[in-house]
N, CA, C and O of each residue as an XYZ file, in Angstrom:
252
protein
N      63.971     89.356    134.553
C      64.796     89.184    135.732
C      65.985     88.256    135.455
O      66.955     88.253    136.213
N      65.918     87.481    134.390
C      66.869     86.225    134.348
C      67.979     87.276    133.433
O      67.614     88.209    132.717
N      69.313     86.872    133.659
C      70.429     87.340    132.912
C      70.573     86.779    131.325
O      70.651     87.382    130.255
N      70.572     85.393    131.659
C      70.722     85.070    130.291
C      70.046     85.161    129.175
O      68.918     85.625    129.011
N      71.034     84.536    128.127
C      70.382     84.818    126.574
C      70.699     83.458    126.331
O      71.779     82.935    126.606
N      69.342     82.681    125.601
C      68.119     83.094    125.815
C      67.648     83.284    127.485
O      68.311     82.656    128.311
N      66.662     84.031    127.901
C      66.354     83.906    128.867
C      65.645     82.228    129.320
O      65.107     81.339    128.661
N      66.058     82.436    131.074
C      65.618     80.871    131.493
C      63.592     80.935    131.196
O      62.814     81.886    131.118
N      63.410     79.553    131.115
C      61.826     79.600    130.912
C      61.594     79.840    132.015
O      62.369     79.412    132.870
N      60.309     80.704    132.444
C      59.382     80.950    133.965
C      58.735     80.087    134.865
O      57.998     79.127    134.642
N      59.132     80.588    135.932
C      58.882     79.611    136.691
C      57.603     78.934    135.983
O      57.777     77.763    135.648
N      56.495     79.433    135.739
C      54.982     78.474    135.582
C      54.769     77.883    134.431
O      53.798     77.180    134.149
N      56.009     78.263    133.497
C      56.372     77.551    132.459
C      56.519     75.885    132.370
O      57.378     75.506    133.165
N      55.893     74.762    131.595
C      56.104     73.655    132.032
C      57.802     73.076    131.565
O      58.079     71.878    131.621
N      58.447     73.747    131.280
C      60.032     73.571    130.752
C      60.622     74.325    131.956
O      61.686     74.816    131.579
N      60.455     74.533    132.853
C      60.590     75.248    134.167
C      62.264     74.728    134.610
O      63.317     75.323    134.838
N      61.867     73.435    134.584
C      63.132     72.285    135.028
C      64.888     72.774    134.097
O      65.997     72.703    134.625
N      64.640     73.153    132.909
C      66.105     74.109    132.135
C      66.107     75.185    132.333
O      66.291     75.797    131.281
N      65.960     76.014    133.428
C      66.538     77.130    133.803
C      67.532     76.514    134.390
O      67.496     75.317    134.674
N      68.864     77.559    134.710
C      70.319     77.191    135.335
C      70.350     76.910    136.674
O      69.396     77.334    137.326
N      70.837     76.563    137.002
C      71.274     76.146    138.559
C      71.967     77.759    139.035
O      72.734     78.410    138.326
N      71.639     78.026    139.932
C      72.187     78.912    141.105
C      72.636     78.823    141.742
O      73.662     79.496    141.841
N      72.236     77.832    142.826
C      72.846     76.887    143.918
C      72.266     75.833    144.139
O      71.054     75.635    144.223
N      73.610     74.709    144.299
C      73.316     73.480    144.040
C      73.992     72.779    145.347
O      75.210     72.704    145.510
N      72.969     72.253    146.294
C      73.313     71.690    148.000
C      72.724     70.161    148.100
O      71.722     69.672    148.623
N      74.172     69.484    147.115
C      73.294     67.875    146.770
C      73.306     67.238    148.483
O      72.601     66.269    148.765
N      74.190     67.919    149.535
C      74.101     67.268    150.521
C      72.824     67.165    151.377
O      72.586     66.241    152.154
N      71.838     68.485    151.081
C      71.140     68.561    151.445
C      69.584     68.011    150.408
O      68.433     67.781    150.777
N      70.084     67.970    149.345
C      68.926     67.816    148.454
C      68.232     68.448    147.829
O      67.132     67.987    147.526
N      68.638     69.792    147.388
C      68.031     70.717    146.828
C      69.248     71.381    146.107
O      70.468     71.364    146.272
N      67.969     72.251    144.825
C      68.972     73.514    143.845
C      67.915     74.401    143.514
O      66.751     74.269    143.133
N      68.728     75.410    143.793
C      67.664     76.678    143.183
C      68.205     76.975    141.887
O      69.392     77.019    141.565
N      67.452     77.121    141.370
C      67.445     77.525    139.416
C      66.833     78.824    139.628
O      66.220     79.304    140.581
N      67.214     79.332    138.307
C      67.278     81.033    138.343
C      66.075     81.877    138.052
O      65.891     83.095    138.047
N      65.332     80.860    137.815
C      63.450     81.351    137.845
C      63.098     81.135    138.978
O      61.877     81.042    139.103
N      64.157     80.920    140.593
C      63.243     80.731    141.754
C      62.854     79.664    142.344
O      62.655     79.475    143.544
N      62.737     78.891    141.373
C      62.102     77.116    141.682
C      62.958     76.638    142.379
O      64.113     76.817    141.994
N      62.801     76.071    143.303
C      63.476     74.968    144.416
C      63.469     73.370    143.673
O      62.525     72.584    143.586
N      64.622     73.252    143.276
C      64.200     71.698    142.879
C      64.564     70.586    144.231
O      65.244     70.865    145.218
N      64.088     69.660    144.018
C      64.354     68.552    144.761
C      65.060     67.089    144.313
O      64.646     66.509    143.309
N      66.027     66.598    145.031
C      66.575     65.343    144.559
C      65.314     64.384    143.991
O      65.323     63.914    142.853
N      64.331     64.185    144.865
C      62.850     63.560    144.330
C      62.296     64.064    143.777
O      61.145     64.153    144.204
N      62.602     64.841    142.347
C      62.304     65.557    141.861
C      60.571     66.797    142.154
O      59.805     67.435    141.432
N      60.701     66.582    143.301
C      59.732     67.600    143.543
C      59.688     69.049    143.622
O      60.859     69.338    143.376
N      59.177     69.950    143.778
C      59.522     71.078    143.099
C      58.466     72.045    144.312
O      57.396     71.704    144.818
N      59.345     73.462    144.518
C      58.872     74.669    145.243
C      58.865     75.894    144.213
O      59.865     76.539    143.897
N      57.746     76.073    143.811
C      57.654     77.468    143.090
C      57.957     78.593    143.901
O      57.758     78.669    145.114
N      58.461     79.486    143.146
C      58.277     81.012    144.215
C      56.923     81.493    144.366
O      56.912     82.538    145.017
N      55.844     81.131    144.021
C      54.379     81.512    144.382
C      54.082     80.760    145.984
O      53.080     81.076    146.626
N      55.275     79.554    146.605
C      54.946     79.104    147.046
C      53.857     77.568    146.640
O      53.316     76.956    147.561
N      53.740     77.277    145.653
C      53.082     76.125    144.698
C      53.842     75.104    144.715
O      54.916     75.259    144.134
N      53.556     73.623    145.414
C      54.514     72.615    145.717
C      54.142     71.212    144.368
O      53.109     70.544    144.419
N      55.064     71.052    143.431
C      54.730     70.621    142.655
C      55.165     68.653    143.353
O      56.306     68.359    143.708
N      54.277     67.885    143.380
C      54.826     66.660    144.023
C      55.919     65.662    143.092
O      55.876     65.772    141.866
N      56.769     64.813    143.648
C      57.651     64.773    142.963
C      56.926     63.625    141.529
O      55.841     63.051    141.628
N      57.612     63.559    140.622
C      57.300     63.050    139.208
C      58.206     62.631    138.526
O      58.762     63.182    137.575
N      58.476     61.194    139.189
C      59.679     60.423    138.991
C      59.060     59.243    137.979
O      58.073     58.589    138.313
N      59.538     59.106    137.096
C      59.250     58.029    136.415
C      58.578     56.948    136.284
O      59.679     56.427    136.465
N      57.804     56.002    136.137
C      57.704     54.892    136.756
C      58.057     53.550    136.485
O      57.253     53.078    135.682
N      59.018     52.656    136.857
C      59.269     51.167    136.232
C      58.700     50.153    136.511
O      58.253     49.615    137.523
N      58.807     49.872    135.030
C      57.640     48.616    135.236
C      58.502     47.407    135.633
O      59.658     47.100    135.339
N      57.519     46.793    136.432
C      58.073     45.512    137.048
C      58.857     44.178    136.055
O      58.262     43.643    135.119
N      59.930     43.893    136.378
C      60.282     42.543    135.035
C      59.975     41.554    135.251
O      60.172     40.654    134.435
């Protein structure tokens, strides 16, 4: 389904996150990438299965 070469990785792929941007609505907080996935500014994530991945932001340690 994906156009490009190489093709984007699948959605259930854990490299999911380098597929291309499609549309990108930073006002709202979201981008759809071309495997479907809904990303989120908090990096949380909407599969097209409907599968809500919670967000998985880094964590810093206290100084």
């Amino acid at each position: 389904m994906c156009p490009h070469d190489p093709a984007c990785p699948a959605a259930e792929a854990p490299d999911r996150e380098a597929a291309r941007t499609l549309a990108c609505h930073p006002e709202q907080g979201w981008s759809l990438l071309c495997n479907g996935v809904v990303l989120f500014d908090d990096t949380g994530e909407l599969l097209p299965s409907g599968t809500v991945i919670a967000p998985h932001r880094p964590v810093v340690g206290a100084a």
